[in-house]
Backbone bond lengths (Angstrom), bond angles and torsions (degrees), N, CA, C in turn:
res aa  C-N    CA-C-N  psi(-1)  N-CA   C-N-CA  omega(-1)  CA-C   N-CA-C  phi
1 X - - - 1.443 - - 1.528 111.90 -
2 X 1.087 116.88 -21.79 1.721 125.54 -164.15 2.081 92.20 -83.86
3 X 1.020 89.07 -52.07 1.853 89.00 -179.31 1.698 113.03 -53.22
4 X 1.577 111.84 -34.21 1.428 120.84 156.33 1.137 114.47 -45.71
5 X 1.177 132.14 -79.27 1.273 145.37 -174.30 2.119 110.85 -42.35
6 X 1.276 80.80 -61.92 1.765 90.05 178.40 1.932 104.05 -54.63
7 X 1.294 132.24 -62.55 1.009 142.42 158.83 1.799 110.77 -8.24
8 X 1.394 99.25 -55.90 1.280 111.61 -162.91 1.636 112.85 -77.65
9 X 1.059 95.60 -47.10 1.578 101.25 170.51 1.433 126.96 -117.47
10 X 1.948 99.25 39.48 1.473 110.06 151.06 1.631 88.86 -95.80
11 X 1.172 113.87 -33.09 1.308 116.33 -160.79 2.177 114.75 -69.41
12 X 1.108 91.41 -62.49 1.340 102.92 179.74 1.314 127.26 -95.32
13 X 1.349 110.01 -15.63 1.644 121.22 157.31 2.063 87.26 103.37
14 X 1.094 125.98 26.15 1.447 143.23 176.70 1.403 137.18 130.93
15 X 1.423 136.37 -177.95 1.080 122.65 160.85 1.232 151.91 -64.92
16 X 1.090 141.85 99.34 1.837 114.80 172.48 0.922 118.73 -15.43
17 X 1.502 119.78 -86.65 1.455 114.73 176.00 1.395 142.02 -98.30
18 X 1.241 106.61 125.64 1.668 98.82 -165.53 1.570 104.64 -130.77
19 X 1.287 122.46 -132.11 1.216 128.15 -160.83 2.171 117.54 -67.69
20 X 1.770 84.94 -36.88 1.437 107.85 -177.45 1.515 112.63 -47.00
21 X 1.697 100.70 -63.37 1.650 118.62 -174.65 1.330 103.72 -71.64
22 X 1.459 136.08 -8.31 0.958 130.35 171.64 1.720 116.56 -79.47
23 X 1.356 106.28 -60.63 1.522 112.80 152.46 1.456 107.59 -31.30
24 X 1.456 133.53 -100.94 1.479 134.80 148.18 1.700 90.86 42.53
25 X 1.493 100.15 -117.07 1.171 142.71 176.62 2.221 95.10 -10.32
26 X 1.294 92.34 -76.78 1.662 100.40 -175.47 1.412 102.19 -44.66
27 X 1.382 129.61 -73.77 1.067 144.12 -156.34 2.212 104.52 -69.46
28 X 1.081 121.84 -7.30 1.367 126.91 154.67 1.465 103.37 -86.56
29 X 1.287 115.26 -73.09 1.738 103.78 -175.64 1.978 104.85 -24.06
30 X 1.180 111.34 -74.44 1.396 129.13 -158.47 1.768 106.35 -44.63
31 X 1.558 99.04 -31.72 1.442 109.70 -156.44 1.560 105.05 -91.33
32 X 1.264 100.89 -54.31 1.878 111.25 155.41 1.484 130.85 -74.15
33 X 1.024 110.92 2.13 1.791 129.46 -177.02 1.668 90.86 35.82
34 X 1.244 121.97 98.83 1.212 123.66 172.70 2.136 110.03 -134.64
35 X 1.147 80.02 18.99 1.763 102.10 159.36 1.625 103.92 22.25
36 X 1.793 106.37 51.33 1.060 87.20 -161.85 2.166 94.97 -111.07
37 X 0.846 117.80 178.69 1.730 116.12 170.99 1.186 129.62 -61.98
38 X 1.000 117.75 123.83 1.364 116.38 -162.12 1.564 124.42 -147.02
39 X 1.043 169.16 116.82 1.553 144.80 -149.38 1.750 96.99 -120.49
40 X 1.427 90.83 119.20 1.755 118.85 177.78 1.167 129.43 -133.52
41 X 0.849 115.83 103.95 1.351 129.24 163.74 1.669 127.97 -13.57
42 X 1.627 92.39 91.92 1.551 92.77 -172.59 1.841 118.25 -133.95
43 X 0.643 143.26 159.22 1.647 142.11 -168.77 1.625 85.32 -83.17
44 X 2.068 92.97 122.85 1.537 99.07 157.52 1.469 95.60 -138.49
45 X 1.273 107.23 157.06 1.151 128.57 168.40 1.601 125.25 -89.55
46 X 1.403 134.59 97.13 1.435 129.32 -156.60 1.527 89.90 -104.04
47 X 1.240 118.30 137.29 1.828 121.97 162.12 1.827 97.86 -26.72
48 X 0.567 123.08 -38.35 2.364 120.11 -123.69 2.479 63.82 -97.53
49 X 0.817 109.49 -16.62 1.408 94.88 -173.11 1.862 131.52 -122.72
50 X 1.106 108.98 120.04 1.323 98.16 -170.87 1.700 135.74 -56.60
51 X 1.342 111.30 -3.61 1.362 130.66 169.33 2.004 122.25 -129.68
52 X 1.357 102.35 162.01 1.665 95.95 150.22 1.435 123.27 -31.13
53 X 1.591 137.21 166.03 0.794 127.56 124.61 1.753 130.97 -148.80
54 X 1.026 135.30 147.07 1.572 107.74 -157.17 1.057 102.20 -105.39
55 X 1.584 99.08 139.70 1.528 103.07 -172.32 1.651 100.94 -165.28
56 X 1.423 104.43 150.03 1.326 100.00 -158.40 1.496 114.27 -59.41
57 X 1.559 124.63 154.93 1.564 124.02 -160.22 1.450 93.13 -122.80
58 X 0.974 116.56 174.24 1.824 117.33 143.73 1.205 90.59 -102.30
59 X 1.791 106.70 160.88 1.184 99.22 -179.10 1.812 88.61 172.02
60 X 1.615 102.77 135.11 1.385 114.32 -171.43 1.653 103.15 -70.60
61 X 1.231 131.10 113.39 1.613 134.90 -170.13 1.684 106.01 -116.44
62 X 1.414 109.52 119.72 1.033 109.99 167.96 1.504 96.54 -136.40
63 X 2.024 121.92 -132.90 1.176 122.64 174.22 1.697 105.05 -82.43
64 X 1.107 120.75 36.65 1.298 134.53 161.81 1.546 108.43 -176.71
65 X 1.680 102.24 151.14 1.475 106.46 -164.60 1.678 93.04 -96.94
66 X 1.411 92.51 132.72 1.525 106.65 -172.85 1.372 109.88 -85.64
67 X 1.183 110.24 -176.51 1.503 115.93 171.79 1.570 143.53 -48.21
68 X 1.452 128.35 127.09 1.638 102.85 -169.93 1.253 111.73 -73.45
69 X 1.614 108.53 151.46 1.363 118.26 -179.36 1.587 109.69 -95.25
70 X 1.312 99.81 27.59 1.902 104.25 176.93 1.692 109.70 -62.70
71 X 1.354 123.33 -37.02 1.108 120.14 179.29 1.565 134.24 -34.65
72 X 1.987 83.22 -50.14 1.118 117.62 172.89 1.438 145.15 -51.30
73 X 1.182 82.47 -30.51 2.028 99.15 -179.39 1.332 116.32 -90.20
74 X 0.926 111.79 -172.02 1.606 116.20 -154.86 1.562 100.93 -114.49
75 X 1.573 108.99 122.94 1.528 116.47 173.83 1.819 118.37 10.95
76 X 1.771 85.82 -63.16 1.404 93.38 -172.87 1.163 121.11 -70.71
77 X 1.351 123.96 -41.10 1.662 116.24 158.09 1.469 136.13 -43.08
78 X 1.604 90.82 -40.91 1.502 97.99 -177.62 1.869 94.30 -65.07
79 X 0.952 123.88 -61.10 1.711 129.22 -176.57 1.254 77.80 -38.22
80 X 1.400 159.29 -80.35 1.334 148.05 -68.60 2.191 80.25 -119.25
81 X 1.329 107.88 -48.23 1.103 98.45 171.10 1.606 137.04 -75.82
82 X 1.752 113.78 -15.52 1.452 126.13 179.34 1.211 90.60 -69.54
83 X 1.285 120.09 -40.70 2.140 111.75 -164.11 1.665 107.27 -82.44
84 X 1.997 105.41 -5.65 1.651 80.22 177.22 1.946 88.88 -110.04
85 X 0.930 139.70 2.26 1.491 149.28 150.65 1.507 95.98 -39.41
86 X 1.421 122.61 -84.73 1.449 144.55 -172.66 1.400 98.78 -25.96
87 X 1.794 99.08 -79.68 1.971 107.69 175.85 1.554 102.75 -22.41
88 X 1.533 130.73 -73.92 1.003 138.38 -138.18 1.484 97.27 -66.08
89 X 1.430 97.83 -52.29 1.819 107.83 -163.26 1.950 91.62 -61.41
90 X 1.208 114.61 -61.30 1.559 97.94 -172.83 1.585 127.20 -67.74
91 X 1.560 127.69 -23.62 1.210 124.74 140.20 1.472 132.72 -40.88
92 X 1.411 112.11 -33.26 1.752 117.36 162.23 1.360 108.37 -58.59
93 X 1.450 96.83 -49.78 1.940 103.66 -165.32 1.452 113.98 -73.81
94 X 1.364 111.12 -8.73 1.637 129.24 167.17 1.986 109.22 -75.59
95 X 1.042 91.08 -60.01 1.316 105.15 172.34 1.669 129.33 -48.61
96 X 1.612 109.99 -31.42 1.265 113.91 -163.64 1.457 90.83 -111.03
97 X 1.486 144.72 -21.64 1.137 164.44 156.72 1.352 102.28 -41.52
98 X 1.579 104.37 -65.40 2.034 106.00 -166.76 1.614 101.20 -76.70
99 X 1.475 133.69 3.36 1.648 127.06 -174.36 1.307 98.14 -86.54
């Protein structure tokens, strides 16, 4: 994914979409309650970890954040999100370790 990224903004001098349209995007759902899917960043708690951790969800977003759609996905996704949970949780524990 990183060679994507580099690609993109050797190419065009950055992304279209980045953090802004993402905000954008959140901040219409919320504003129009259009409860629609969306992946946001929210504290979950996975077995494999001894705390919360936030990490992006799917998740129906309107003027309240709806339910996660973790159920929903397929083995491999769900894995696909415990291993970027993990990253996060042991990069914290790197972080609070080296202070």
């Amino acid at each position: 994914m990183k060679s994507v990224s580099k690609f993109v903004i050797d190419n065009i001098g950055g992304t279209e979409y980045g953090p802004a349209v993402s905000f954008r995007y959140i901040t219409r759902a919320i504003v129009r309650n259009t409860n629609e899917v969306l992946s946001v960043a929210v504290p979950v708690k996975f077995d494999e970890l001894p705390e919360p951790v936030f990490v992006g969800m799917p998740l129906m977003l309107g003027k309240t954040i709806g339910d996660s759609l973790y159920n929903v996905l397929s083995r491999e996704e769900q894995a696909g999100l415990v291993a970027a949970a993990r990253a996060i949780y042991e990069t914290y524990q790197t972080a609070i370790n080296a202070s």
